[in-house]
N, C-alpha and C positions, 0 to 999 in steps of 0.2 A: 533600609537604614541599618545603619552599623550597632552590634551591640558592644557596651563597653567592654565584657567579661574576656579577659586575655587568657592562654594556655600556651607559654611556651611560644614557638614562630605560628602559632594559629589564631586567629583572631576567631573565636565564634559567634556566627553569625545565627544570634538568636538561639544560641545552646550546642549549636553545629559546626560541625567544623568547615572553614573556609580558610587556605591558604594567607596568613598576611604577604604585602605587597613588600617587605624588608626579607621577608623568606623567599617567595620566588624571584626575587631583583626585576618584577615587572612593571611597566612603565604606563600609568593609569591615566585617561583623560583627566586633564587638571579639571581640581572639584569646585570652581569658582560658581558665584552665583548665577551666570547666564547659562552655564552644564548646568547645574540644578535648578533651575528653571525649566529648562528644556524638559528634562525628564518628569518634573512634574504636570506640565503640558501635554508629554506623551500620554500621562496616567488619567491625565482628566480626561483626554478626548477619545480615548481608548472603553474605557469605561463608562464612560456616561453618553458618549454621542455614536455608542459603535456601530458598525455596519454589520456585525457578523450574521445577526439574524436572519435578514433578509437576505442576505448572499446566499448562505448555505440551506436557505427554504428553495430559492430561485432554482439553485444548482442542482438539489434532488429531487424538488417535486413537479419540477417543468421541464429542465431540461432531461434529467432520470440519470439512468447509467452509462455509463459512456464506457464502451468496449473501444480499445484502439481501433481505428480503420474503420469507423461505424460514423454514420451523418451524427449522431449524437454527440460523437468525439469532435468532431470538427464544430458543432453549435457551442460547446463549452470553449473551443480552443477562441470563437469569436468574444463572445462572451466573456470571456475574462479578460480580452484585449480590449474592448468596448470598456468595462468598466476602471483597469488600469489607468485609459487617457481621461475616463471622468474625473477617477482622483488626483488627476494633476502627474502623471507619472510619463517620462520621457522614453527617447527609441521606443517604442511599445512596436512588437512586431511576432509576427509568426515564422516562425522557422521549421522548413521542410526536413523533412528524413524520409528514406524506403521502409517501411514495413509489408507490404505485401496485401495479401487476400485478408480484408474484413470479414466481419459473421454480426446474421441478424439474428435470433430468435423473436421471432412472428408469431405461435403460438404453441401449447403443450396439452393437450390429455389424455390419460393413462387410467386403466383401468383393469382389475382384475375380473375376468367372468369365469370361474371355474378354479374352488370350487365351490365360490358361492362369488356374489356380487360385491366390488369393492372398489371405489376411486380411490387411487394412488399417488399420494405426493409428488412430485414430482417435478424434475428440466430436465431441459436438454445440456447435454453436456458442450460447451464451449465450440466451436469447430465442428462442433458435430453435421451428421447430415441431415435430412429430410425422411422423413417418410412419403410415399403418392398415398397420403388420406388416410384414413383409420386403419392399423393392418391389424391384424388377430394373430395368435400363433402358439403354440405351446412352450411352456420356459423350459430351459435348459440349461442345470450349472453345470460349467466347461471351467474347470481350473487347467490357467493359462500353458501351464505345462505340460497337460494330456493330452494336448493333440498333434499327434502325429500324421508323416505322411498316408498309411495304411490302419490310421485308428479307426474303429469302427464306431465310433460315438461322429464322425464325419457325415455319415450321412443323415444323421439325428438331425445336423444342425439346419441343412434347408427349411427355409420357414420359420423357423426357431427365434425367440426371444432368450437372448446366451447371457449366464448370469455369469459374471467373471472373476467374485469376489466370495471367499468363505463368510460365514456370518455368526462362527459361534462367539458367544458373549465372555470375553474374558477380562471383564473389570463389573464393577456396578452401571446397573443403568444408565443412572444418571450422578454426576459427581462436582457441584459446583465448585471446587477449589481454588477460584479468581478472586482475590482483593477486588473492591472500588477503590481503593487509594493507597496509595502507600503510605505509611508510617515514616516521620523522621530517621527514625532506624535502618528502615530499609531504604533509602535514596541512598543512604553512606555507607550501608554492606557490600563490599566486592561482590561482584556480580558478573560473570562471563559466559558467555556463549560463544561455545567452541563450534568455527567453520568446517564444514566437511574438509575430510584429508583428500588428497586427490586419490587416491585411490579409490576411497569411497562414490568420491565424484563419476568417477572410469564405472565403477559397478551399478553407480544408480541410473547412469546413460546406457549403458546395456540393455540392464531390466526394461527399461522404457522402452528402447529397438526392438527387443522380444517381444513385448507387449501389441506392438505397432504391427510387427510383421504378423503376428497372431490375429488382431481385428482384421488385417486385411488378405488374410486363408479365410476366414469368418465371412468375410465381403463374398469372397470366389466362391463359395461354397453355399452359395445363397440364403447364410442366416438373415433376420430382418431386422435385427438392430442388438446392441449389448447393454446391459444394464449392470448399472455399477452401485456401488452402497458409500452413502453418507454416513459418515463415523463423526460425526460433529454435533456435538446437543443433542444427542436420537432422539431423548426422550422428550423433545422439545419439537419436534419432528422440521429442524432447523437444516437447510441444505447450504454445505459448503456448493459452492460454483464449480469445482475445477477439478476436485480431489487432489489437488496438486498434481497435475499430471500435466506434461510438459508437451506442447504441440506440436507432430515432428515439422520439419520443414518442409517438408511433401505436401503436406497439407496447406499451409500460408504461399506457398507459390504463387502466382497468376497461371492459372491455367493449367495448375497442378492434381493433386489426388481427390477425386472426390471419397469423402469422409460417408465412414457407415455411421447410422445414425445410434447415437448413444442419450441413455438416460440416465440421467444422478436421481435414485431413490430415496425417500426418506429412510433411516436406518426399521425402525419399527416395519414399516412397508417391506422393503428388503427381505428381513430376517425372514415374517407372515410367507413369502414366496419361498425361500429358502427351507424355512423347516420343513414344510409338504414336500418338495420334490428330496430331500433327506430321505423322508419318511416313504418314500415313494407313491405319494398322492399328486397323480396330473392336475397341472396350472396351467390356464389359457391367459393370456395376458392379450390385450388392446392398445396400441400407441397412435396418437395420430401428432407426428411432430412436426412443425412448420420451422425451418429456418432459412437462412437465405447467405450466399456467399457476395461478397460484395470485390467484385474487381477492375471498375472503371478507373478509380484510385489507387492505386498503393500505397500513396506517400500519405504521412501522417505528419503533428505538428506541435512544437513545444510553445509555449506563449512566453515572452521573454518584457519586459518592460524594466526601468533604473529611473534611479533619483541618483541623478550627476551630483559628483563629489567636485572641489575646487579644486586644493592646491596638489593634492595626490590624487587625480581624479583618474589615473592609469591604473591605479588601484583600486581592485573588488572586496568589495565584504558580499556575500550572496548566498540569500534562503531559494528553500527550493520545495519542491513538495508535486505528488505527481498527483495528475488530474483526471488519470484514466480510473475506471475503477471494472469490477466482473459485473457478470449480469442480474446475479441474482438477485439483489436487492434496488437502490438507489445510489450508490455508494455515497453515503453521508459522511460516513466516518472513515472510509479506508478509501481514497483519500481525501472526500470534500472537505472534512473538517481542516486539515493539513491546509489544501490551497487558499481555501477564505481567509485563514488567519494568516497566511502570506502576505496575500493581499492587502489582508488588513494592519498588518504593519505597514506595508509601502505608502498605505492610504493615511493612517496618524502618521507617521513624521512628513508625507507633503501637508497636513491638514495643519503642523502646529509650524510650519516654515522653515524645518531644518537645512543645513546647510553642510550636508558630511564633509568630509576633507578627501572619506575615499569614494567613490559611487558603491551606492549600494545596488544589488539588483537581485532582480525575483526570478525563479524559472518555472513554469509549470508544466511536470513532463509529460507526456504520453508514453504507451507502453513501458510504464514498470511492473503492470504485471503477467499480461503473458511470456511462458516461456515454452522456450523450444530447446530441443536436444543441441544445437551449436551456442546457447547464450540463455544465461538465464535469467530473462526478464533486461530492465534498465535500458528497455531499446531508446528512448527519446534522452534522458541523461547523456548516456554512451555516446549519442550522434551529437551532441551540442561536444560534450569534450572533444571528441575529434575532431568537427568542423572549427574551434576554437582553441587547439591544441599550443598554437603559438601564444596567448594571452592565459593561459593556466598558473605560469609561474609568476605572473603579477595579481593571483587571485590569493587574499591574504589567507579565506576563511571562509568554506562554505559550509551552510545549519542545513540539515534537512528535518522536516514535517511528516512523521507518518506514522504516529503511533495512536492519533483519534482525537477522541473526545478529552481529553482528562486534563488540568492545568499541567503547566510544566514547576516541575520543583528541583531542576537544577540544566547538570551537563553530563552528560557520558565522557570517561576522563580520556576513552578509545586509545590506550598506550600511547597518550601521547600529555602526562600529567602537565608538565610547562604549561602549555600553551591552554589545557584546562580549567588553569587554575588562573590563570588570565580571564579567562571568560565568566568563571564565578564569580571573581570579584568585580566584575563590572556588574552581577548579575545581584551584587549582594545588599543594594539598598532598594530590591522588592520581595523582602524576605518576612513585610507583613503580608505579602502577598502570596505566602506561601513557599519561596524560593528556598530552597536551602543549602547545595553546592555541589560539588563534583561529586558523582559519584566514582569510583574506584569500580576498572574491569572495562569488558569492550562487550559494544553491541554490536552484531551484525545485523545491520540496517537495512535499508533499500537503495534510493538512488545517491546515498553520500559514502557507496562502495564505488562508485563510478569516479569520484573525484579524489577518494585515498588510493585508489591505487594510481591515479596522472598523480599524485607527490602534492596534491593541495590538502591543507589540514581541514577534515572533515569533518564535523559532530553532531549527531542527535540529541535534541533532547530529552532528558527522565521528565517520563509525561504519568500521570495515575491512568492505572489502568484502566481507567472506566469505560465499559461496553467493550472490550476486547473481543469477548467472544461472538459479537456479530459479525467484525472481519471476516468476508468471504461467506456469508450468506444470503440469503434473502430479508434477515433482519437490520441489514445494515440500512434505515434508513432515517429521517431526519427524526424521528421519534428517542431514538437514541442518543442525541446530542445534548452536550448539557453547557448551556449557552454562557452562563456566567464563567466557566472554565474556559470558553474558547477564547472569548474575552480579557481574562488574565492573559492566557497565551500569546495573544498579539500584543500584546505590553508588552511582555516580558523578549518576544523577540524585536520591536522594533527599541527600545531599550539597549538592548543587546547587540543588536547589528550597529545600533549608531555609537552607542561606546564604542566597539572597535571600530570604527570608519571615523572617530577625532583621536584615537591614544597616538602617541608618538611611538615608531617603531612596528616592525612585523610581529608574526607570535614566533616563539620558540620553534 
């Protein structure tokens, strides 16, 4: 609902600023009573009948995490196409892309014997390889850059458990510094996050080559696996999945490199193995790692389903939100939470009978998060815009989903204010619901980098950041969702997608 208090060409919305529609000269669904009705229908059925609960229980705690290229990925990609044609949603269909070699992890334990008895936190690192059964071995820290062809710490490594990672402590242990939510204040504070420079870009693909070519002199020289350190929560003894480490293409090929087998440590664990061999006290470390390469498949699959629009029905409004998630958790929130309330908008405007003017449609991607050295990450995104390259520029306006659990309380303005400020204001009569408006500055997103750079106007939305720091752990799981937010969220985008799919006119 609009509040009356005027400032100038701003209308604020509930104390906030929101563009009026006489400053942008933008061209608003007319606000007759069957649009305000509609939207009031959205709000009821959204809220009081919603499905998010059980989708996102379904999604993590039965189906679990879904790694691209993995039977799990392909159970969700069914699964969300099953439940699409339940809620009434048209074309529902799976669309193929190449991704390459899957990965299971099967099982994990770790254990330190020397110099006393110790189980150790621990996975396996993504891609990683196997062990044959429990192997024993003395650790050995090997920074990346001392091993030469003629080093004599070479022959240390046969046998060897090669720790890869320094471990001294150069912050506080532990340092929550994460909001639950943001402040009215901070949705409207300019806020930017500056993209690596290509340069940068060139040096961090290097490092990672180095890196690669170093695990696999590691491999030849018969170490038996590397162990890497979790810098994430330590003191929480919370395991990022990935380190952020990009997977080279050797490895995802069919019938390509088999992978030495690596472990992501808890940090605390880590550090315990680390200061002994510092101090030069021998460590015998225990791995027995099961995982499994998957390559009958390679192809993977986006789930794509639309609520056909009428009279401009060549024209797309479309949320998107990717489905894969890493292994370490359930992925509840990085991205189930995303895709349900996708969903869950498609599902309230076919439940209260809307009738767009543009079609709106859903994507749900596979692989936005692994990355490899030629591509980073957005593989199922990336392959839907190119297989649909020709229908891009009748795509008005694509939202993406991936920031969690938290309500949304506005729009990222993404340099491109016009067209921002069009979307708050449709977004500005659910600002008891928390909405508040554009925010100023650009985020660097996920999969809605895929469709600003094909020239479609793309935006995220400002979500609270609630549970952020589970992304990419093993905490990310449905424990962490907070179901009345999700809830808001699917209001506020099916709301939002059906304003734009009846205004007259493209965005700016």
């Amino acid at each position: 609902m609009w509040c009356p208090k005027m400032a100038g060409s701003l209308i604020l919305l509930c104390g906030w600023g929101i563009p009026a529609a006489g400053a942008s000269g933008v061209s608003l669904p007319a606000q007759g009573a069957q649009y305000e009705s509609l939207i009031g229908a959205i709000r009821q059925e959204g809220l009081n009948r919603s499905h998010i609960a059980e989708d996102l229980r379904y999604l993590a705690d039965v189906i679990g995490p879904r790694l691209t290229g993995t039977p799990a990925m392909d159970r969700a990609n069914e699964w969300a196409a099953d439940k699409m044609r339940a809620y009434g949603l048209s074309e529902v269909r799976l669309e193929e892309w190449y991704f390459g070699r899957g990965w299971e992890e099967l099982a994990y334990s770790g254990r330190m014997t020397a110099p006393f008895v110790k189980p150790l936190i621990g996975r396996s690192v993504a891609w990683a390889g196997s062990t044959g059964g429990p192997e024993a071995g003395p650790a050995l820290f090997l920074d990346t850059g001392e091993l030469g062809e003629d080093d004599p710490l070479a022959e240390q490594v046969r046998g060897a458990w090669v720790l890869l990672d320094p471990a001294e402590r150069d912050r506080p242990f532990y340092e929550n510094d994460m909001p639950l939510r943001w402040t009215d204040e901070e949705v409207l504070r300019r806020s930017v996050e500056v993209p690596r420079t290509p340069e940068e870009a060139l040096a961090e693909e290097q490092r990672f080559r180095r890196e690669f070519a170093s695990r696999r002199r590691l491999a030849g020289l018969g170490a038996r696996g590397v162990l890497r350190r979790s810098r994430f929560r330590e003191s929480l003894g919370w395991l990022e999945s990935i380190l952020g480490e990009e997977i080279p293409p050797e490895v995802l090929e069919v019938g390509g490199v088999e992978p030495l087998p690596q472990v992501l440590l808890a940090d605390a664990d880590y550090a315990l193995v680390y200061r002994n061999l510092r101090a030069g006290v021998p460590v015998t470390l225990e791995f027995d790692l099961r995982t499994r390469l998957l390559e009958q498949d390679p192809l993977s699959y986006n789930t794509i389903g639309e609520l056909p629009g009428t009279d401009l029905a060549d024209e797309v409004v479309m949320i998107g939100a990717h489905l894969d998630s890493w292994h370490g958790g359930t992925g509840a929130l990085d991205d189930g939470a995303g895709s349900v309330v996708a969903m869950e908008a498609m599902r309230i405007l076919a439940a209260v009978g809307a009738r767009p003017r543009r079609t709106i449609r859903v994507g749900l991607w596979s692989g936005e998060e692994p990355e490899r050295l030629t591509h980073r990450g957005l593989f199922g995104s990336y392959a839907y815009a190119k297989a649909h390259a020709d229908e891009l520029e009748r795509m008005m306006v694509y939202f993406n989903l991936d920031q969690g659990t938290g309500r949304i309380r506005g729009i990222w303005e993404q340099e491109n204010a016009p067209a921002a400020r069009v979307i708050a204001e449709i977004m500005a009569p659910l600002s008891d619901l928390g909405v508040v408006g554009m925010k100023p500055g650009f985020y660097v997103g996920s999969d809605d980098i895929t469709f600003a750079e094909a020239g479609v106007p793309a935006f995220s939305f400002v979500q609270d950041p609630m549970e952020w720091g589970r992304f990419h752990t093993e905490m990310d799981t449905f424990d962490g969702a907070s179901i009345d937010d999700l809830k808001q969220a699917a209001v506020v985008v099916a709301v939002t997608a059906y304003g734009l799919a009846m205004r007259e006119g493209r965005l700016p």
